[in-house]
C-alpha positions in Angstrom: 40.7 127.7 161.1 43.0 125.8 159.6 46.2 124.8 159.6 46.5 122.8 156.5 48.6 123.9 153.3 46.7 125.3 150.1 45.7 123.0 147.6 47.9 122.9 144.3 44.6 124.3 142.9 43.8 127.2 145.4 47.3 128.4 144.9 46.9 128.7 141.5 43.4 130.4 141.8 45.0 132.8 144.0 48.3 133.6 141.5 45.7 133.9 138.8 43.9 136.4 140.2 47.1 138.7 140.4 49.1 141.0 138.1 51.9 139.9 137.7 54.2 141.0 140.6 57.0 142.9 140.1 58.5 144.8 143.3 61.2 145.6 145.6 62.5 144.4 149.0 62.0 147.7 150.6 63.7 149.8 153.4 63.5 153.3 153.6 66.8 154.8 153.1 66.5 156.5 156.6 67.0 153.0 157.9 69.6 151.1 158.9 68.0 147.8 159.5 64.2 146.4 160.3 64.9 147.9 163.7 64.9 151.2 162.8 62.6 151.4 160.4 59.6 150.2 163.0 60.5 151.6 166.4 58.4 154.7 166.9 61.5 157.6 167.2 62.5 156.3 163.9 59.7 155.4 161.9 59.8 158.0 159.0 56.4 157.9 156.8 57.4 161.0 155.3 60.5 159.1 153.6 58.3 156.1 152.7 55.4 158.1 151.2 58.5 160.0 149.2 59.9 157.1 148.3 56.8 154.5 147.8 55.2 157.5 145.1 59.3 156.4 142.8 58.4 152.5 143.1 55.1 153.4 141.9 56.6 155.2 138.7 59.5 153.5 138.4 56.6 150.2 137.7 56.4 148.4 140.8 53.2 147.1 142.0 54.6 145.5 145.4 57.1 145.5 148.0 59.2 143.0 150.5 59.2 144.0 153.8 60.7 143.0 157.0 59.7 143.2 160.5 61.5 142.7 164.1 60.2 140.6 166.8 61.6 142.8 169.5 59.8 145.9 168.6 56.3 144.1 168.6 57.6 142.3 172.0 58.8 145.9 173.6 55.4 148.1 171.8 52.8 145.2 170.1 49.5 147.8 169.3 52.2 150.7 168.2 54.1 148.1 165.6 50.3 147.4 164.6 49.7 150.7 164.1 52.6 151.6 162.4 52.5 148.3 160.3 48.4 149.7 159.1 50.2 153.4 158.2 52.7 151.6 156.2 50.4 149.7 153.9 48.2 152.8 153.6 51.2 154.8 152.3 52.1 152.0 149.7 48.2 151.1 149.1 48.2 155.2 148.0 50.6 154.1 145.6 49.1 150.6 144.2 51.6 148.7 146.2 50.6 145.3 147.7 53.1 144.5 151.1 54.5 141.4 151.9 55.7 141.0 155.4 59.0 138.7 156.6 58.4 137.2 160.0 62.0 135.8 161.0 65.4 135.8 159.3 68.8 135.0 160.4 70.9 137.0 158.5 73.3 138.6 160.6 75.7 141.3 159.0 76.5 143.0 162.4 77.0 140.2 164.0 74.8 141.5 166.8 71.6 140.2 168.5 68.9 142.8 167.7 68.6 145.4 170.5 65.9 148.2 171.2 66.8 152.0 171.2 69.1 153.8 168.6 70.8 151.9 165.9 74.4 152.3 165.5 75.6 154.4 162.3 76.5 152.2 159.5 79.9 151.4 158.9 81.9 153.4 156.3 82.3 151.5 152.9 81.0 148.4 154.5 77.5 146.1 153.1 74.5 146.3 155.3 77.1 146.5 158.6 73.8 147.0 160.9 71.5 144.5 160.2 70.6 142.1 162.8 68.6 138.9 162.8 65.2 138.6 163.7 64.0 137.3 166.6 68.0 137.4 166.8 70.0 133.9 167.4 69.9 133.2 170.6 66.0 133.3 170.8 65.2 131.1 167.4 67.2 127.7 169.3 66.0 128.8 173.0 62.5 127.0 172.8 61.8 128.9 176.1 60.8 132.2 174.1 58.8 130.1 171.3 55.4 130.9 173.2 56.5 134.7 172.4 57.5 134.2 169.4 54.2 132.3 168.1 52.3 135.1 170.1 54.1 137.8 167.4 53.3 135.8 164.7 49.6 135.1 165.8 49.0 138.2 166.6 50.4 140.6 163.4 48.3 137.9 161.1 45.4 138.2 163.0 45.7 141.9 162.3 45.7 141.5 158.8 44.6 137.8 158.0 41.9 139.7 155.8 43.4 142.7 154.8 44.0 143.0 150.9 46.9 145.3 151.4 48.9 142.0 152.4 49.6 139.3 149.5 51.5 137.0 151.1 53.0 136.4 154.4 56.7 135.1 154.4 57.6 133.3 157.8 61.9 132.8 157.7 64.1 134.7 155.8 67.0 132.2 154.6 66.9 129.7 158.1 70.3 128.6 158.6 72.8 131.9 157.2 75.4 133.3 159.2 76.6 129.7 160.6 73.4 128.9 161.7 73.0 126.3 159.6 70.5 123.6 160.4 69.8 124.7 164.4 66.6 127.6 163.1 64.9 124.7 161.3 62.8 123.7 164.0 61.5 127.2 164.2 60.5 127.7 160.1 58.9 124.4 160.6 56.8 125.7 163.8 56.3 129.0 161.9 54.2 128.1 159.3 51.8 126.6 162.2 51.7 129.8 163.6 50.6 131.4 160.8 48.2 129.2 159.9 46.8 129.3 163.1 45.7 133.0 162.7 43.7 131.6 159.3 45.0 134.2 157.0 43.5 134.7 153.7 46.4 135.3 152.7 49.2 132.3 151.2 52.1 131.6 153.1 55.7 131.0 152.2 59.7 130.3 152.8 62.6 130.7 150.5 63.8 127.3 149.2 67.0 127.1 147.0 68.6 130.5 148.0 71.2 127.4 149.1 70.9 124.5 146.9 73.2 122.5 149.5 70.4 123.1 151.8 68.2 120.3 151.6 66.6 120.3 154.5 66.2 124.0 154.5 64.5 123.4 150.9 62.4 120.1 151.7 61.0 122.2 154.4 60.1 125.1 152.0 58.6 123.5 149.8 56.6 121.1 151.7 55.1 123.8 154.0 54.4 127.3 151.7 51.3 128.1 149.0 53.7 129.6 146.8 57.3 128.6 146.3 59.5 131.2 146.4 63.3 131.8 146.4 66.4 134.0 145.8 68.4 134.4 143.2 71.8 136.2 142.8 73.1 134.2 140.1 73.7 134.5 136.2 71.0 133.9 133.2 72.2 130.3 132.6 72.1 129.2 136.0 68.8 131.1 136.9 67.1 129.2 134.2 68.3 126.1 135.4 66.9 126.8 139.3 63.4 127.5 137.3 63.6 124.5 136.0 64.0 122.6 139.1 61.3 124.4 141.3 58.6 124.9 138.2 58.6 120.7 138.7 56.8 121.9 142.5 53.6 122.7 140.0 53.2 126.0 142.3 53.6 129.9 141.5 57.3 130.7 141.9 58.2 134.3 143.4 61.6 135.0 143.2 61.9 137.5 146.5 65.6 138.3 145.8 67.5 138.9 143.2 69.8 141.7 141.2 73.3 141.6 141.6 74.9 143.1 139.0 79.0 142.2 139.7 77.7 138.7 139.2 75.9 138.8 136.2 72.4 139.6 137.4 70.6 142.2 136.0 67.4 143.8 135.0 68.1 143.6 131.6 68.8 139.6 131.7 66.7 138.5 134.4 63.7 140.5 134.1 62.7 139.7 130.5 62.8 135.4 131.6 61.1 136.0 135.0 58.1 137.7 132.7 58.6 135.0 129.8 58.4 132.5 132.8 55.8 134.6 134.7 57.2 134.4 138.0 56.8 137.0 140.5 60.1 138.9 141.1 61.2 141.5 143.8 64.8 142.9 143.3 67.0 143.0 146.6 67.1 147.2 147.5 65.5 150.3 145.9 66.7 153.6 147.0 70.2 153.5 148.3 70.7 154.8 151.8 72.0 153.5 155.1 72.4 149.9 154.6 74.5 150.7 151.7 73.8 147.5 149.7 75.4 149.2 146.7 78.6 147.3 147.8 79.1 143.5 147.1 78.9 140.9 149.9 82.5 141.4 150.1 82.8 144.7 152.1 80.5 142.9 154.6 82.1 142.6 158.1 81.4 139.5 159.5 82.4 135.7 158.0 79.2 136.3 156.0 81.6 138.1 153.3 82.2 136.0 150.3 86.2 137.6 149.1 86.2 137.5 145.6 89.6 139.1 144.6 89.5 142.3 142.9 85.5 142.7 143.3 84.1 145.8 141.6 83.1 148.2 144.4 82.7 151.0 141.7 79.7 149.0 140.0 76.3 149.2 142.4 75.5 145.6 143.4 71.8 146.4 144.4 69.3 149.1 144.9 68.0 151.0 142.0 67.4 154.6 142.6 69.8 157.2 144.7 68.7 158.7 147.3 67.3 161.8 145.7 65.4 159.4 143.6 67.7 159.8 141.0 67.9 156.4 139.0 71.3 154.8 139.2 70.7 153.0 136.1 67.9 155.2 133.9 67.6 152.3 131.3 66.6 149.7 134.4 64.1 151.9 135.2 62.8 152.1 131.5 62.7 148.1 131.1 60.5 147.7 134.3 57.8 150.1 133.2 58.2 148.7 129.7 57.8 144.9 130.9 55.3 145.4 133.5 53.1 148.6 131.8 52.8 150.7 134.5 54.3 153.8 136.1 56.5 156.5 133.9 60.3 156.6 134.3 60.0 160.5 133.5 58.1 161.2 136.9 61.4 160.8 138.6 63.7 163.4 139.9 66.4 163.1 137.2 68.5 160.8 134.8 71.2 159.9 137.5 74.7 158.6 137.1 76.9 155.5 136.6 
């Protein structure tokens, strides 16, 4: 066991030894947030074997995934067991999984809670998503023994499994006001994790805030691979690659498409595979979190107004939910960069 970061040189042995990864941040479209999509009257295999077989044709070869600490705190052996049906549903379709430990993003402004979801808001971005472990829990150092018994635990579950690439511990520390007060917790999180003695690397988004140093010293101090989001246009993306390519790392970019801001497949995709970095578009199929609506129909002080923001334009997500592709030329360009899957397996030719 070991709880020492990879070696420059073992992380590059390891990003060598994959294609090169091209994949979503994926929620079934039956879900309204991480809750649902793991608690066992909700989880839906059905919809994810549905629509795991589109990423698969539409080019993907792996997928973003988060979990919630309350459902492995209220039901530890079913979220296991659920967690191995999920990656043999995407393994089926030659999808690799990486799995989010924490994150504090917050739409709802709620703590997460166990039992039924609440019906997302009408015309509203991602109104049901809730934090994971939730606020209150990530600065109470009196549930950290819980917490590091999640983590241990799911990684010990999988610290060998090749279904899992990589194991993500925090999900942008410090959004939704919470600024610096989760950093103790990514710092303690990459312990955990390391504790299990995954074969597997580890990271934690830096630069998704380039105001937060900390945030980012932490990042990239701590994680195998540097990764990081990116909503922002061509010019400005290159010169983020610029400043993280000097970490001499693999770069994943876990985030990214947002096409009201000038962030696209057509722009983006062609430098991430010129710069070969790793790239997993925010959304797929549009459903409950309705992330086809800018930041700005968000609910909470999350929402960044711009005036007169294009709600007709989709922000994220790729495919409706009938697997009809929103944009059929986005779908083209990923089988075309990445040489797999076959945008004519899909359902239709969808619609702007």
């Amino acid at each position: 066991m070991t709880t020492e970061r990879w070696s420059t040189e073992e992380a590059w042995d390891w990003y060598d030894e994959q294609d090169w990864i091209v994949g979503c941040n994926y929620l079934p479209s039956t879900a309204v947030n991480p809750t649902e999509m793991w608690l066992a009257n909700s989880f839906d295999p059905e919809t994810i074997d549905r629509e795991l077989a589109w990423a698969s044709v539409a080019g993907m070869n792996s997928l973003r995934v988060f979990l919630q600490y309350i459902v492995w705190e209220d039901d530890p052996e079913g979220l296991k067991e659920r967690m191995d049906e999920f990656l043999s549903i995407a393994d089926r379709h030659g999808l690799s999984t990486m799995f989010v430990f924490f994150d504090d993003v917050a739409f709802s402004g709620d703590e997460p809670y166990l039992g039924p979801q609440k019906e997302p808001l009408p015309n509203t971005h991602n109104s049901q998503w809730t934090p994971s472990p939730g606020h209150e829990r990530a600065v109470d150092r009196s549930t950290w023994p819980q917490l590091a018994d999640y983590v241990r635990d799911i990684v010990g579950e999988f610290r060998d499994d090749e279904r899992v690439i990589i194991w993500d511990v925090y999900n942008e520390p410090g959004n939704s006001d919470m600024d610096q007060q989760t950093l103790p917790l990514l710092r303690e999180s990459f312990d955990w994790v390391r504790e299990a003695d995954p074969t597997q690397p580890v990271t934690a988004g830096v630069n998704w805030d380039p105001n937060r140093e900390k945030q980012n010293q932490i990042g990239s101090e701590h994680a195998d691979v540097i990764s990081f989001h990116d909503y922002s246009d061509l010019e400005f993306t290159k010169e983020r690659l610029e400043e993280l390519e000097a970490y001499d790392r693999p770069l994943l970019c876990t985030e990214w498409l947002a096409r009201t801001r000038d962030n696209h497949v057509r722009t983006h995709l062609p430098l991430y595979k010129d710069r070969e970095v790793g790239c997993y578009t925010w959304g797929f199929v549009n459903g409950k979190i309705q992330t086809n609506l800018p930041w700005s129909t968000a609910q909470t002080s999350i929402a960044e107004a711009i005036e007169d923001e294009d709600t007709d334009t989709w922000f994220h997500d790729l495919l409706h939910d009938d697997g009809t592709p929103y944009r059929p030329e986005e779908i083209e360009q990923l089988t075309e960069y990445t040489g797999r899957g076959d945008p004519a397996a899909l359902p239709g030719d969808g619609n702007d």
